[in-house]
SEKE-892201 format. One record per residue (C-alpha): x, y, z; residue number from 0; chain; residue in one letter. Coordinates in steps of 0.05 Angstrom, whole numbers. Example, Ala and Ser with C-alpha at 12.3 -4.5 7.8 and 13.67 -1.06 7.14 Angstrom:
! residues 2
     c1     c2     c3 pos unit code
    246    -90    156   0    A    A
    273    -21    143   1    A    S
//
This chain:
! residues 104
     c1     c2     c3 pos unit code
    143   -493    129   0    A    X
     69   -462    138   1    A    X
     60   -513    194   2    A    X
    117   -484    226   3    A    X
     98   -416    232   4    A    X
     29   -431    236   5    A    X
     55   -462    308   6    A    X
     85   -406    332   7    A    X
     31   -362    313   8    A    X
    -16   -410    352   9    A    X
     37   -408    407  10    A    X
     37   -322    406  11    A    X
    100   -319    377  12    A    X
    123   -293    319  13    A    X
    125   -322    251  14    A    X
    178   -271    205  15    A    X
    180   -208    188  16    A    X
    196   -145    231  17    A    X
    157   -119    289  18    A    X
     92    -91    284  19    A    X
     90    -20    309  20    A    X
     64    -30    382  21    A    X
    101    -90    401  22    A    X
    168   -120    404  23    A    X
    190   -192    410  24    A    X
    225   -230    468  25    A    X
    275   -265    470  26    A    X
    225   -330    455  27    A    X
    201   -294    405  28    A    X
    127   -275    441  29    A    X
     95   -215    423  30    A    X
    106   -160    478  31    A    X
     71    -89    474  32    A    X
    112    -38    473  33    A    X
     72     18    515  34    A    X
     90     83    490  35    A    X
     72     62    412  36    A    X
      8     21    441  37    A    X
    -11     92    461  38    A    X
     -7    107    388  39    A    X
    -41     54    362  40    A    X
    -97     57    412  41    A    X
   -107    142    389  42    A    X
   -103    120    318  43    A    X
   -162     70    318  44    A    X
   -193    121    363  45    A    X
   -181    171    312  46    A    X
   -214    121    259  47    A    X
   -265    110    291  48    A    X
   -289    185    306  49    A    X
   -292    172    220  50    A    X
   -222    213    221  51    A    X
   -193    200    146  52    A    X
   -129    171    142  53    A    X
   -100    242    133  54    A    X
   -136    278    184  55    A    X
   -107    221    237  56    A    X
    -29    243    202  57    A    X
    -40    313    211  58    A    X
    -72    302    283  59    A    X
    -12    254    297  60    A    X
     34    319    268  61    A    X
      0    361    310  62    A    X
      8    322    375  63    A    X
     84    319    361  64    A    X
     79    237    361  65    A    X
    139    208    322  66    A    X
    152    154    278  67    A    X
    177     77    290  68    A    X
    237    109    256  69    A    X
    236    182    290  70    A    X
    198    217    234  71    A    X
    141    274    253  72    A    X
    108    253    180  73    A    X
     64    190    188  74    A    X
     57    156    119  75    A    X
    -15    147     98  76    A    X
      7     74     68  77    A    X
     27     61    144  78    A    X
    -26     88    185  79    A    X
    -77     49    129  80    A    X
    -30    -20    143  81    A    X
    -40     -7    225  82    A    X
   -113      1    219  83    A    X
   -120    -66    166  84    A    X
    -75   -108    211  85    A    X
   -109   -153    245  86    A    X
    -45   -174    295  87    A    X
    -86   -122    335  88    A    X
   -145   -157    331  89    A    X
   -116   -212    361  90    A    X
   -115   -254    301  91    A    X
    -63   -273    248  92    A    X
    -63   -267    172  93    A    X
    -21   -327    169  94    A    X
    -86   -376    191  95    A    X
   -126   -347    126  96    A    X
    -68   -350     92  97    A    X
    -53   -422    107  98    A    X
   -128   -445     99  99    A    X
   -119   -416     29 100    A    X
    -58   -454      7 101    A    X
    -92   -522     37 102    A    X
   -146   -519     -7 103    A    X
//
């Protein structure tokens, strides 16, 4: 099953799970970003890396009047911590080290 989704992954497309904030999937199941929340992704690692802590970015993200995925004004700190580990926006995929782990 790993090989499977490690395919896919290798292919840009996705392997499970929902979308990550910033993109959405195709219909072939590619990775698209979504432009409005890569806005928001892009001011949050700016954010981070002005050594903002996780709640200065919420309250600046407050401030700014940027919503949730789900419509909220309150940014969980859990979420904007999970955006800033993921490395989908690095380019890479958790699934490789994850897969190289299992292997061994």
């Amino acid at each position: 099953m790993n090989r499977g989704k490690l395919r896919k992954v290798e292919l840009g497309r996705k392997a499970g799970g929902p979308d990550v904030f910033g993109y959405q999937t195709n219909d072939r199941g590619e990775y698209v970003p979504e432009p409005e929340q890569a806005k928001v992704v892009h001011l949050i690692y700016e954010l981070a890396m002005k050594d903002f802590t996780l709640r200065q970015i919420r309250s600046e993200l407050k401030r700014r009047g940027i919503e949730t995925k789900r419509g909220r004004d309150c940014w969980s700190i859990a979420v904007l911590g999970q955006i800033l580990r993921n490395d989908i926006y690095l380019g890479r995929s958790n699934l490789h080290w994850t897969c190289r782990l299992q292997s061994k």
